[in-house]
Structure formats: C-alpha cells, structure tokens
C-alpha positions as CSV (number, residue, x, y, z in Angstrom):
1,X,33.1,-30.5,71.3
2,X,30.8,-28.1,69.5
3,X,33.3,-25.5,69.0
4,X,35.3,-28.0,67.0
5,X,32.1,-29.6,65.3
6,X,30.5,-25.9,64.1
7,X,33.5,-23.7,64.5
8,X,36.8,-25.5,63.8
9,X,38.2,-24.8,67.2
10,X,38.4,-21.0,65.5
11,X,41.8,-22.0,64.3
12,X,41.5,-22.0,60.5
13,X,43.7,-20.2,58.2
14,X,43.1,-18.0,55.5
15,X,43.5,-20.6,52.6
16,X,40.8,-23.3,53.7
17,X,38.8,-20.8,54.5
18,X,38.6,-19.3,51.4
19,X,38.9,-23.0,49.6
20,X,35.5,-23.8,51.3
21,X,33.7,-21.2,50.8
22,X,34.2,-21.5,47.1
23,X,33.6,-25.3,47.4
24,X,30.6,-24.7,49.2
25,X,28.9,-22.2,46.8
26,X,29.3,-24.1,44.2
27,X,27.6,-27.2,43.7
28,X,25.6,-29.4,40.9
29,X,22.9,-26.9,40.5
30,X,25.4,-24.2,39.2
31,X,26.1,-25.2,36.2
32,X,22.0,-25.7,35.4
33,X,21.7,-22.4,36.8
34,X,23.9,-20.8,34.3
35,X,22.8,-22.9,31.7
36,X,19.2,-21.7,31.7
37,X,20.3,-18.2,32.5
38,X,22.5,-18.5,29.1
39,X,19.9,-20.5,27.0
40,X,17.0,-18.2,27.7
41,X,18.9,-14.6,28.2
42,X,22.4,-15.2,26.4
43,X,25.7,-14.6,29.0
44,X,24.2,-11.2,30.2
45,X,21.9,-13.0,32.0
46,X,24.3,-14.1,34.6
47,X,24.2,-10.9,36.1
48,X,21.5,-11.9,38.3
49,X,24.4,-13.2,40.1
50,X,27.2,-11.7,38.7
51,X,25.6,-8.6,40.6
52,X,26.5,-10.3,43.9
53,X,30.1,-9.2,43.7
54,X,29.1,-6.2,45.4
55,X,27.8,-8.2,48.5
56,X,30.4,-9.9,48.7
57,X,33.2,-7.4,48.2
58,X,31.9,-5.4,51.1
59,X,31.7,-8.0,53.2
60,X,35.2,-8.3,53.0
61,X,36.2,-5.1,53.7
62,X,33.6,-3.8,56.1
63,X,32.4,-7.1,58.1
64,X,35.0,-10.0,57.5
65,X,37.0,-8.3,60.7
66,X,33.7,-7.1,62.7
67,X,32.4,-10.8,62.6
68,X,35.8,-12.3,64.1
69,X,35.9,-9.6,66.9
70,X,32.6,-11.0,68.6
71,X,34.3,-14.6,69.3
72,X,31.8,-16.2,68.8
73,X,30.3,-19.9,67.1
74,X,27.2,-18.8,65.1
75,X,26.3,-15.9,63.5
76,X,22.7,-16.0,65.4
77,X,24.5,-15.0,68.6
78,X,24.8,-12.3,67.4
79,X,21.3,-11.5,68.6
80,X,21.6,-11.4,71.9
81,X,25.2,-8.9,72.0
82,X,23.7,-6.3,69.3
83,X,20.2,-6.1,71.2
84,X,18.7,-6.2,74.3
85,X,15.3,-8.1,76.1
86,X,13.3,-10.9,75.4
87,X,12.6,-9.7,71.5
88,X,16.7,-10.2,70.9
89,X,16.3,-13.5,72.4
90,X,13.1,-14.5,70.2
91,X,14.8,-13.4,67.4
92,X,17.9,-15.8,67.7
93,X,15.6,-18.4,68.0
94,X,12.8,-17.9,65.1
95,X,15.8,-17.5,63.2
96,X,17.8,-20.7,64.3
97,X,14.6,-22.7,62.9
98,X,13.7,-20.0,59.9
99,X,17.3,-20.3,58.6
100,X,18.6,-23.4,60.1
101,X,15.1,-25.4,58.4
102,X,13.3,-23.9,55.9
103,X,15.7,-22.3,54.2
104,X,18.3,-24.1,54.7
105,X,16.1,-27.7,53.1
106,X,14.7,-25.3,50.1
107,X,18.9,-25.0,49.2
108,X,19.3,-28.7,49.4
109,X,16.2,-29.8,48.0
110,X,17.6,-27.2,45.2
111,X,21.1,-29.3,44.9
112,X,19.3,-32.8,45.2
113,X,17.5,-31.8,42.4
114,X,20.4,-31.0,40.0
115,X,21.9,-33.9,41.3
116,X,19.1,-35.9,40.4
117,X,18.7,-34.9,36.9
118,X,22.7,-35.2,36.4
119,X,21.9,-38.7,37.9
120,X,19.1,-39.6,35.7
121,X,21.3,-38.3,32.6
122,X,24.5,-40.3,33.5
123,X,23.7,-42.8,35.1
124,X,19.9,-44.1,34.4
125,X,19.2,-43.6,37.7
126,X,15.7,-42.5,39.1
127,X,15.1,-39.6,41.8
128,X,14.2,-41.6,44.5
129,X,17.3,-43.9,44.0
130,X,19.8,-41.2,43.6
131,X,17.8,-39.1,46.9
132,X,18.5,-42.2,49.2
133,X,22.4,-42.8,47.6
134,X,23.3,-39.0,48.2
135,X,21.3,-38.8,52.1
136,X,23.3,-41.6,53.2
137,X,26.7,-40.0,51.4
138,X,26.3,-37.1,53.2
139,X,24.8,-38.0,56.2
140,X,27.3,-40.1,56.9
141,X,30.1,-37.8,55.7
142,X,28.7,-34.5,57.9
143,X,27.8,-36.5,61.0
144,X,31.0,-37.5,61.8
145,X,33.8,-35.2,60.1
146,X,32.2,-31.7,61.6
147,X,33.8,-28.0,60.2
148,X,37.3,-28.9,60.1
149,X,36.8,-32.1,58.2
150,X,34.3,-30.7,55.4
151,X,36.7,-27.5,55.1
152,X,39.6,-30.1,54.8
153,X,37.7,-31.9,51.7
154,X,37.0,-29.0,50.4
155,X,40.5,-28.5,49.2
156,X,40.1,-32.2,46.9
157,X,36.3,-31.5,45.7
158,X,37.1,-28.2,44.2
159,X,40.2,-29.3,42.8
160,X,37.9,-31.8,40.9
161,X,35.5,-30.1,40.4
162,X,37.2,-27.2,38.5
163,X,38.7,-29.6,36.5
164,X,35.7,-31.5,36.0
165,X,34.6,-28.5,34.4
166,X,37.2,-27.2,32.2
167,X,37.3,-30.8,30.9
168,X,33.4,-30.4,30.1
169,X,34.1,-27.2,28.1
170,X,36.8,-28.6,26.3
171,X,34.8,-31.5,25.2
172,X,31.7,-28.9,24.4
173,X,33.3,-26.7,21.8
174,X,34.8,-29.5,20.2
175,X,31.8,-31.0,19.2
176,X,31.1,-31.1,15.3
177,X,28.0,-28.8,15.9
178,X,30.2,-26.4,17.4
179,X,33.6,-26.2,15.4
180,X,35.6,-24.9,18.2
181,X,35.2,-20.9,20.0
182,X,35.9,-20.5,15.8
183,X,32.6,-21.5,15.0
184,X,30.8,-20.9,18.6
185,X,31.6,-17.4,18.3
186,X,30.8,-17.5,14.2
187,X,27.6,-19.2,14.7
188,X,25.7,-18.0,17.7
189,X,24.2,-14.2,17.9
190,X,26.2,-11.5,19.1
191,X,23.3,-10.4,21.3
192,X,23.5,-13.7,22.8
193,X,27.3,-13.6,23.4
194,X,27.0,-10.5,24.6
195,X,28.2,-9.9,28.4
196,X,26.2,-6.9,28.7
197,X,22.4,-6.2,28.0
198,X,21.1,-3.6,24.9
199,X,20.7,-1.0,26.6
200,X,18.2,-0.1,23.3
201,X,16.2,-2.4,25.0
202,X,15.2,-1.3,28.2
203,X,13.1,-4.0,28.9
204,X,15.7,-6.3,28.6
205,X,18.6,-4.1,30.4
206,X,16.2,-3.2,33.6
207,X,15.8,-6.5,35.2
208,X,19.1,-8.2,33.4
209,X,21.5,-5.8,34.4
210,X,20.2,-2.6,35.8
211,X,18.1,-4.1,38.9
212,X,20.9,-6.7,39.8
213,X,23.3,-4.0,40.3
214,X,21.2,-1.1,41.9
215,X,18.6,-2.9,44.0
216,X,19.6,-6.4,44.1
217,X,23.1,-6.7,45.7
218,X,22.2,-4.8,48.7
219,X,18.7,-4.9,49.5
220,X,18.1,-9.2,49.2
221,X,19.6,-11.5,51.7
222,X,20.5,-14.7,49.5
223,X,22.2,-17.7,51.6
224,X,26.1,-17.3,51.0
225,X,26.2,-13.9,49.6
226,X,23.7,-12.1,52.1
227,X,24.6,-8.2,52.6
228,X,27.2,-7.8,55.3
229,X,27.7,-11.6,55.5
230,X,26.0,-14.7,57.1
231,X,24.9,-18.3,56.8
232,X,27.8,-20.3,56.1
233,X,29.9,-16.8,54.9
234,X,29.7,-15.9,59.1
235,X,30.5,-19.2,60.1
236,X,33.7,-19.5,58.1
237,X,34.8,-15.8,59.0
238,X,34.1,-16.8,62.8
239,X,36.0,-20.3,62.6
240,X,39.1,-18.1,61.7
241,X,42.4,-17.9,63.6
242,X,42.7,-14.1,63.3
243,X,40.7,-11.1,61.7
244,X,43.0,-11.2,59.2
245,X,42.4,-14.7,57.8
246,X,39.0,-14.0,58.1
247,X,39.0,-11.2,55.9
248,X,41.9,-12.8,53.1
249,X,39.6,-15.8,53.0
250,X,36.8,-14.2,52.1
251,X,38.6,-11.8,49.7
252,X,39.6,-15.2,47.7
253,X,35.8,-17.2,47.6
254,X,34.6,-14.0,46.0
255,X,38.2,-13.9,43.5
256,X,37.5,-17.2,43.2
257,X,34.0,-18.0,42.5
258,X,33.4,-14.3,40.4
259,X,36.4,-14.3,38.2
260,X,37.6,-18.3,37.6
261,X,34.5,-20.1,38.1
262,X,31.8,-18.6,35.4
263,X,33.3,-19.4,31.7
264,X,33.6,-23.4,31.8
265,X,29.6,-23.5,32.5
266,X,28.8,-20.7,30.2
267,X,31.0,-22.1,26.9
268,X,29.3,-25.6,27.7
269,X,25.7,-23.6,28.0
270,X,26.6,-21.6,24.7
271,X,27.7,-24.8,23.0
272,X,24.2,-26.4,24.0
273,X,22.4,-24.3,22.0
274,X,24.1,-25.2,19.0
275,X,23.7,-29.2,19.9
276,X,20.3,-28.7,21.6
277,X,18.4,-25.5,20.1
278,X,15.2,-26.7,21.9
279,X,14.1,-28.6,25.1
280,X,12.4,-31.1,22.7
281,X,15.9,-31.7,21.0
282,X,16.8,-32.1,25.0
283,X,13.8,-34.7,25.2
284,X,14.6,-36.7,22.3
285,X,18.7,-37.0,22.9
286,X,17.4,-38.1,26.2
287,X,14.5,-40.4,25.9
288,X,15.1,-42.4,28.8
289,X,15.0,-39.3,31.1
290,X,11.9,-38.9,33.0
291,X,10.1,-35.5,30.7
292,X,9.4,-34.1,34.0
293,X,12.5,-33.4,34.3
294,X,13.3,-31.8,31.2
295,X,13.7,-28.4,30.9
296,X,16.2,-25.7,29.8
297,X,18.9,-26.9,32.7
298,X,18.8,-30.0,31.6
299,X,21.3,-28.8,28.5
300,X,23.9,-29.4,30.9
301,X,24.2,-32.6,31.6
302,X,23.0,-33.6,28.2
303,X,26.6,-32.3,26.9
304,X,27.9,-34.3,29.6
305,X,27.3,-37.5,27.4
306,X,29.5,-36.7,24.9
307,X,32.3,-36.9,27.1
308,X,35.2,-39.6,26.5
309,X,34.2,-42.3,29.2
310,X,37.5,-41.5,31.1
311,X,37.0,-38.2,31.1
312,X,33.7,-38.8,32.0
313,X,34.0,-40.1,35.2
314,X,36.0,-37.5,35.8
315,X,33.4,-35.0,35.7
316,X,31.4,-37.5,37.6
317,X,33.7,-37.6,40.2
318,X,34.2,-33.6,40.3
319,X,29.7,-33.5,40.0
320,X,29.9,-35.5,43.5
321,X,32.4,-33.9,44.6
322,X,30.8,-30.5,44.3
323,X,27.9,-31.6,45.6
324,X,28.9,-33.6,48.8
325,X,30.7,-30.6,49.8
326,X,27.6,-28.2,49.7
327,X,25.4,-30.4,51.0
328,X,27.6,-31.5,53.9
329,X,28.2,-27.7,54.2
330,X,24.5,-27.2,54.9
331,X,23.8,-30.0,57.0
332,X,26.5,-28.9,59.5
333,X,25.5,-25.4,59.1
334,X,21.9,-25.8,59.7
335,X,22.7,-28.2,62.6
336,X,24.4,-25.7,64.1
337,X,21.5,-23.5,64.4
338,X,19.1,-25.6,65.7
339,X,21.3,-27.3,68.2
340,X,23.5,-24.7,69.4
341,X,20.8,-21.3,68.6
342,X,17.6,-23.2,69.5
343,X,17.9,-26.5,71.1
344,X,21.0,-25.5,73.5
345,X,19.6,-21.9,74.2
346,X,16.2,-22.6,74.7
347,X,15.8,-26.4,76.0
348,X,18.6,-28.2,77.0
349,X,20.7,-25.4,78.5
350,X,22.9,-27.4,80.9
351,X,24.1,-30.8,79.2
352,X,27.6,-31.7,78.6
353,X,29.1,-31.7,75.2
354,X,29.1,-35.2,74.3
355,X,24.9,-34.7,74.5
356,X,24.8,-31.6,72.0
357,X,27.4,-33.2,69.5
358,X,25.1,-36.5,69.4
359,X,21.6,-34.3,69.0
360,X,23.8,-32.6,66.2
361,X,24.2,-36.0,64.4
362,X,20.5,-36.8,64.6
363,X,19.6,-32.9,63.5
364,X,21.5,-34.2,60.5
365,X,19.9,-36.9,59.5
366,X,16.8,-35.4,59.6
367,X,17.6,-32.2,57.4
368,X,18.5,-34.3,54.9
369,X,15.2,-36.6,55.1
370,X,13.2,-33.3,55.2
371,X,15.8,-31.7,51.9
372,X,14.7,-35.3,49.7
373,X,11.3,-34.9,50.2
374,X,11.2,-31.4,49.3
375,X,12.9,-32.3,46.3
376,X,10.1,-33.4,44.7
377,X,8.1,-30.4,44.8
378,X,10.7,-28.1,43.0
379,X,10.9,-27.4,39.8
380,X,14.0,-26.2,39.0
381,X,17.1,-24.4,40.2
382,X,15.7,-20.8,38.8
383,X,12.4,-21.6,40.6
384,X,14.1,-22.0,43.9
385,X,16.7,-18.8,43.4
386,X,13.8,-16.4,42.7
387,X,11.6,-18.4,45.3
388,X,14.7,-17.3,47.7
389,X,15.4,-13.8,46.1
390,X,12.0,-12.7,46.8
391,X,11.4,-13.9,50.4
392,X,15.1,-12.3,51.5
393,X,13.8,-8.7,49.1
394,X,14.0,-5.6,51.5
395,X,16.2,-7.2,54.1
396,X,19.7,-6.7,53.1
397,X,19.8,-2.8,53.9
398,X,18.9,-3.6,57.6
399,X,21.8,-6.2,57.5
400,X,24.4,-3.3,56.1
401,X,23.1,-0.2,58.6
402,X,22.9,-2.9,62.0
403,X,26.9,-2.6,62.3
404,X,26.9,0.9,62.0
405,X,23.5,2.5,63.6
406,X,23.0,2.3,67.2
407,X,19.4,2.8,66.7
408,X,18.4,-0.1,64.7
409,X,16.7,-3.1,67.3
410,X,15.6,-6.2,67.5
411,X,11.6,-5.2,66.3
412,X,13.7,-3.8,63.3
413,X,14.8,-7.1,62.4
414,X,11.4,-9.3,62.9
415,X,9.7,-6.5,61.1
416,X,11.9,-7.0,57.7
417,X,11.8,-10.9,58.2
418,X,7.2,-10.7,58.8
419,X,7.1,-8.3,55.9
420,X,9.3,-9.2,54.0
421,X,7.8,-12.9,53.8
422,X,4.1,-11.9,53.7
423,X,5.0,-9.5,50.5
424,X,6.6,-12.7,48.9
425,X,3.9,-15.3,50.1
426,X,1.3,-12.5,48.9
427,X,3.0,-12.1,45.2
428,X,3.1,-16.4,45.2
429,X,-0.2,-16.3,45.5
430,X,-1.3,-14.2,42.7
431,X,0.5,-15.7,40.7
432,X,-1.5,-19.0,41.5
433,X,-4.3,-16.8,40.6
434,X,-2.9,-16.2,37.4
435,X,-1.7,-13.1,38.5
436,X,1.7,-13.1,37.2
437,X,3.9,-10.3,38.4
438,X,7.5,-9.8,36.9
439,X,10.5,-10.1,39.1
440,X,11.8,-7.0,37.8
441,X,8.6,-5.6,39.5
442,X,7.8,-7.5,42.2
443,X,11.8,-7.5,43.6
444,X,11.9,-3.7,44.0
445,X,8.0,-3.5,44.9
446,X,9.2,-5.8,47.6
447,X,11.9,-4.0,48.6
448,X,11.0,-0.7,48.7
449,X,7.6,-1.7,50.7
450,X,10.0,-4.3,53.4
451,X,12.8,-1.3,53.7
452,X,9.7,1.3,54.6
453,X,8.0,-1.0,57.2
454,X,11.5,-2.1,59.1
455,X,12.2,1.7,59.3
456,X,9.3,2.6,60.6
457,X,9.1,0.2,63.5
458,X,12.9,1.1,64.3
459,X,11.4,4.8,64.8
460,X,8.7,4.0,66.3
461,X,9.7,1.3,68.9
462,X,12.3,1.6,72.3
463,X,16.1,1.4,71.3
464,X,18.1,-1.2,72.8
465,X,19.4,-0.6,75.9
466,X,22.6,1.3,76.5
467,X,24.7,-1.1,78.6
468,X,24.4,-3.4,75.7
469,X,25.0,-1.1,73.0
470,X,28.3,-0.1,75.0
471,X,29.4,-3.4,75.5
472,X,28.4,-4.4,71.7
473,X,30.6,-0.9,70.8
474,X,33.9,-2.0,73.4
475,X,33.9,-5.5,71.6
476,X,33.4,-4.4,67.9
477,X,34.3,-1.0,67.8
478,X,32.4,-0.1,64.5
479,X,33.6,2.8,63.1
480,X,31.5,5.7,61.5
481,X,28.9,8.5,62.4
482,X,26.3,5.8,63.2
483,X,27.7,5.1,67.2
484,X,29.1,8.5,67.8
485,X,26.3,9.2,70.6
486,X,27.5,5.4,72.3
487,X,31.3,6.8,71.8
488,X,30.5,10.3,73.5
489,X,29.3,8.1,76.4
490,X,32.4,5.8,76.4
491,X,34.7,8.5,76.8
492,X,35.8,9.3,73.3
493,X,37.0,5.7,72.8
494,X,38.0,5.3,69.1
495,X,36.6,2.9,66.3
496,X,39.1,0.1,64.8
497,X,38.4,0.8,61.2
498,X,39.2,3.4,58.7
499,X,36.2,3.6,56.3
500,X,37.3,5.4,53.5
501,X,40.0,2.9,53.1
502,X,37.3,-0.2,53.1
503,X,35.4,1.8,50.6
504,X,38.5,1.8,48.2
505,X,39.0,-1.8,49.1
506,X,35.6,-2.8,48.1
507,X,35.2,-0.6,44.7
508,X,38.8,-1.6,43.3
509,X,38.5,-5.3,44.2
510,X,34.9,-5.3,42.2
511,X,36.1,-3.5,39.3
512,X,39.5,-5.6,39.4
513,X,36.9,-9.1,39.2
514,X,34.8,-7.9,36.9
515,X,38.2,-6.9,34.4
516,X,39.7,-10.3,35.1
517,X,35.5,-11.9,33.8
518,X,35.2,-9.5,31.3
519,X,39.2,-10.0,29.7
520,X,38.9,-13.8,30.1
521,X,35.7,-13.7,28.1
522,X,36.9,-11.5,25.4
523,X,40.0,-13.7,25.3
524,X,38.0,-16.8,25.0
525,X,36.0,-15.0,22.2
526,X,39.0,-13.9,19.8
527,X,39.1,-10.4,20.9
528,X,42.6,-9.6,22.2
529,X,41.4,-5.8,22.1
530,X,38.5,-5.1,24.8
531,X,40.8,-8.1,26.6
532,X,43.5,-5.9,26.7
533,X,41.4,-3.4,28.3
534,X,39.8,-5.0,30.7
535,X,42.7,-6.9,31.8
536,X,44.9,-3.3,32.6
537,X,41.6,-2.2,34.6
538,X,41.9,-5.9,36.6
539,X,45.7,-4.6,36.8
540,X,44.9,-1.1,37.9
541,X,42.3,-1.8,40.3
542,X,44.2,-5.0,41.7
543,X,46.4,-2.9,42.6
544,X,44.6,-0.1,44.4
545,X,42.8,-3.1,46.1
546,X,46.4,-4.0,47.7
547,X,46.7,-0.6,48.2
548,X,43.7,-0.3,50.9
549,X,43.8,-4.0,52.3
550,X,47.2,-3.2,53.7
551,X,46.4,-0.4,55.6
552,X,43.0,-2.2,56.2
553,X,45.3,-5.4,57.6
554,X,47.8,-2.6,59.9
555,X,44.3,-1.4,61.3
C-alpha cells in the first residue's frame, strides 16, 4: 500500500528513524561542501550550516510531537487540516509539484554531481557514464524497497560511510605534506583553523558567523533542516510509532550529523591545502579529470587517491553508499508528493492501491531522468546551496508562527512562496547583469522584504474558518498565547505541551552539540584546555537537556 511505500505503515521506532535521517543528509556532496567552505573560509566557514542546529533542535522539541499527532502520510496534508477553502487546497498542490519536482531534482542534480566528480577522480569515469550507472542503482533500489526498505539500509550505508570517512582522514594527515595533526596544526594559519570568525573583521564575522545564527536558522527553509520541520524531516517524524520516537529520532539525526559527522571532512579539507594549495595543483594531480569540473571541491576526492587500494574501496563503498541512500531518499520522498499530494488528490481520486503504488514507480524513474539532466547545468555544490538558501529566504518564520497563531492562512503561505521566489529570481538576474549582490546582503534583504509581504497579506486577507481551526486545535493541541481565542471557544480545553520546558530542551541540547564540536576539535588540535571546557558545557547542558525531555516525554 502507499502507507507502507511513503510512510512505513507509521510503525518505525526511534533508532531507524534517527539512523535515516542522518543517512539521508549526508551524502557525496558533503564532504565537497565542507571542503570548499574550509579551503576558501578556513573551519569557521561551516557555520553556514553549522547554524542549522538551531532549526533542528526546535524541531525536536516544539514540532517532532505536533507532526505525529495529525496521523497523517505527508507533510503537504497538512494543508488542507490547518486551513480552510479552495486556497488550502491549491496550496497542497503547487507545493506537491514545487517541492516534490523542482526542488526536490535541483538536490539530486546537486548529489549526482558530487558523485560524478568523485566518479571521474576514482574511477576514470565520465558524467554521462556515471549519471546512467547511479539512475538505474537507484531507480531500481527506491522503486521497489519503499520507506521501510531505504530506512532499513540506512542502518549499513552510514555504518560505511562513517567509516569511510574516518579512514579518509586518517590517510589525509598522514600524508608527508602534512606530518600528522603535529604538523597540520604547525603548518596551516591559526585564522584558518580557527572555529570561530575575527570578530576584528566584521566583514568576515557578518556573513560567516553572525548572519547564519541570527537570520539564517529561522527565517530560510532549506530541504532537511526547514524551520519547524519538513521534506523528508516530516516524513520520518510521521512514519513513527509514537510521539515519542518521533521526537528521540530526531533528537539523534541532529546529535548525530552536528556533533560526529563534521571533523573527518574538515581534517581531510585542511590537509588538502597543504597537498593541493591551488585548484591548478588540483588540475595538474588530476589531468585526466575533465577541467570543467575542477574547482575547490574537487580537493576532496583528490585526497581520496592516496588511499591504500583496500582501504580505498572502502571509501568507495561508504561514497555509494551515502549517496544511494540520499538519492533513494528523495526519489521516494518526492514521489510521494506528486502521487499521493497531487496526482491522488487532484486526478485519480478513486483507484485502488495497487494503481498509485505503480504510478509511484514510474514518478521515480522520471525524477531521476529529470535530476541527470539537470546535472549538467550545475556548477557546484555551493552553487546549488545558496541557489536553495535564497529561494527558501523569508519563509521559515511563517513555518515556526503557523503552529502557534490561529491567524496565519493559507494566502499567508502562497505569499512567502510568490515573494519569496521573485526576490531570489530578481537577485539571479542581476547578477547575470553583472550585478553581483552579496549573500550576506541579499539573504537578509530577502528576508526582511518576504517576512513583510506574508504578514501583510495575513492581515489583510479572511482567516481560516473556525470549524477548521477547532478541529486543527482538538487534534494538535498547540500550546501557547497564539490559539487562546480558538481555546475560549472550545471550552477552556487545555494545550498538550509545556513551552517553557521545550524552550530549555532546545537551548541546552544546542549548547550541549556545539561543546561536544567544539571539544572534539580542540582535542583533535592538541588543546586539552578549551577541550576541557567545552566538553563540561556538552556535560552540563546534556544534562539539562535530559532534564526537560523527560518532562517533555511525561507530557
């Protein structure tokens, strides 16, 4: 059935849950990601998504347990129980296709094209070969295994790929160029090593460090750590058994991918730059490497052939790994949108099961034709995160208040989405014109201008009807000042959550990530003093964080 195929039968636990999640957000465009973050703005530079934590901290402790009340298989039903009329309906739709295509082939084009370059690297390979090997892995893999089967994988593909990694870093630092973290440490700037910006130089600190944390986390809606959860995040929540798996699940992806996952890539990225100062050094290592694909990222997998050739595979292995399970991830997330949010809802409304689960195979196949051929067009990972980062700018507030203000409708939500797409189209375009506007300016710009037109239109246009705001209210019960008019009306009848509590939940278990990343660092760097530190913060906060998620779990 489709419940199974999308949703797991809403019968997973806590573990795979959290597995996935981690599995799926981390695939073979990470690790050029970080690398061209490191090699072009030292480790501080990760805080572009380092500053996620947030996002995904109060998702945990606000949402993970409002998503699993609504019962439902997608997050895009949502829709039609929060608001009311024909807008709520069009909303679910343009979003099915808006999410489930677009955005959802501009994230796999993104991974194809890591993969590629990994390929080209490793094994001589060109794109076109390596596109039409990887669509028919995956098609073949996501057609037929559905939720429970990619969650179930997910447990061996981030098994190796974590220790793909770690063997990569290993193998990095112990190249003669590098002398070990001895000479990494010795012979690389501190400003580079640094893991945060000079604040000396503010026009380093502003958009490294001080716009990720104050603007970013909340106001952009980036897939798999979107503000108050979604994408693939919702689905996993809303395949869970109980609200509390839901919640534990998510509290390990972001323990998981914040606090273990970062130093492997960024010792192999700082080792890089001691093998590979330039991208010509990159060119000429690599000569058989097409030099359109050369860039900055491409220090990655460049390290990757010094590798022993049995450890080498291994990393191969953990590479594919990593990236069958994102991509298999998104095709049966983005199937499930377009079948069961658009095709199912507004075409064929009455066929039996066995007819949606084979239109969900052939949705497949044709994501990932349309993901390969927009591979070509991309240029890098970085291109597509800010390319993402700036159509999402000015959303992410609407996505926090929805939960908690009655008054926000569905003309709230297709205001942010028009605006905040023409603003980003509209800065594109200047910059073809030679027009080039910094992120650091044209994020917050964005925001601020996306955050005043959704606003507006909620003010200015009908609320949603009341019936549905009760029945949203009786199946949710969202606590807060936001719904106390819709309580009045029910009677008085109480919310399920305690918000201070959540608060505390979310602060300590940011603060206890962030002193686990920061002491592992220091560790790594020969500093047992600032480790110490920021290790009895991680200790202090962990425990303040089990603190509030118990009373949060007795709620």
């Amino acid at each position: 059935s489709t419940s199974e195929v999308f949703a797991s039968g809403q019968a997973a636990a806590w573990s795979p849950i959290g597995v996935s999640m981690v599995a799926t957000a981390v695939s073979t465009d990470t690790p050029n990601l970080v690398t061209d973050l490191v090699r072009q703005g030292g480790v501080a530079s990760n805080w572009a998504w380092w500053a996620f934590l947030p996002t995904g901290m109060t998702t945990v402790f606000f949402y993970a347990r409002l998503w699993r009340r609504l019962g439902i298989m997608t997050d895009l039903e949502f829709y039609e129980l929060r608001y009311s009329g024909r807008s709520a309906s069009w909303v679910r739709g343009f979003r099915a296709i808006y999410l489930g295509l677009f955005f959802n082939v501009v994230i796999m084009a993104t991974v194809n094209l890591a993969a590629a370059k990994i390929a080209n690297v490793l094994l001589g390979w060109p794109l076109a070969q390596t596109l039409l090997v990887c669509s028919v892995i995956n098609v073949a893999f996501a057609a037929t295994s559905g939720l429970w089967g990619v969650m179930v994988t997910d447990f061996l593909q981030f098994g190796l790929a974590m220790g793909g990694s770690l063997a990569a870093a290993v193998y990095a630092v112990k190249h003669p160029a590098v002398g070990g973290m001895a000479g990494l440490v010795e012979r690389i700037t501190p400003s580079t090593l640094a893991m945060l910006p000079d604040f000396t130089q503010w026009e380093v600190a502003v958009p490294v460090f001080v716009l990720p944390l104050a603007v970013q986390w909340w106001a952009t809606w980036y897939p798999g750590s979107e503000p108050g959860g979604g994408s693939y995040v919702a689905q996993r929540m809303l395949s869970a058994r109980t609200e509390r798996d839901a919640m534990a699940g998510t509290l390990l992806f972001n323990v998981a991918h914040y606090a273990l996952r970062p130093w492997p890539w960024i010792i192999v990225a700082l080792s890089s730059m001691l093998v590979f100062p330039s991208v010509d050094d990159i060119r000429r290592a690599l000569p058989h490497v097409d030099p359109a694909l050369v860039g900055h990222d491409m220090a990655y997998p460049a390290m990757l052939t010094f590798l022993p050739e049995g450890v080498l595979g291994l990393m191969v292995a953990g590479l594919l790994a990593a990236y069958v399970s994102t991509i298999s991830t998104h095709l049966n997330w983005g199937t499930s949108y377009l079948v069961h949010d658009c095709y199912r809802r507004f075409v064929r409304t009455d066929a039996p099961e066995a007819h949606y689960v084979q239109a969900g195979r052939v949705v497949t196949a044709g994501l990932m034709v349309a993901a390969a051929l927009m591979t070509v067009v991309l240029e890098s990972a970085r291109t597509a995160f800010d390319l993402l980062l700036s159509i999402g700018a000015g959303t992410g507030l609407l996505y926090l208040l929805r939960w908690y203000w009655w008054r926000i409708n569905a003309f709230s939500e297709i205001a942010a989405m028009a605006s905040s797409f023409l603003l980003a189209i509209a800065v594109l375009a200047l910059k073809a014109q030679g027009w080039e506007i910094p992120q650091h300016v044209a994020l917050p710009g964005t925001v601020a201008l996306t955050t005043l037109v959704w606003m507006g239109v909620t003010l200015m246009t009908p609320a949603t009807d009341h019936v549905t705001l009760q029945r949203f209210y009786n199946r949710v019960r969202p606590a807060g000042p936001g719904w106390r008019s819709i309580r009045h009306a029910l009677g008085g009848v109480p919310a399920s959550d305690e918000l201070p509590m959540a608060l505390l939940g979310s602060v300590g278990a940011c603060a206890c990530v962030y002193g686990v990343l920061f002491g592992t660092g220091h560790l790594l760097m020969g500093r047992p003093g600032p480790a110490a530190v920021a290790l009895g913060i991680a200790v202090g906060a962990g425990m303040a964080t089990w603190h509030a998620a118990r009373r949060v779990w007795r709620q």
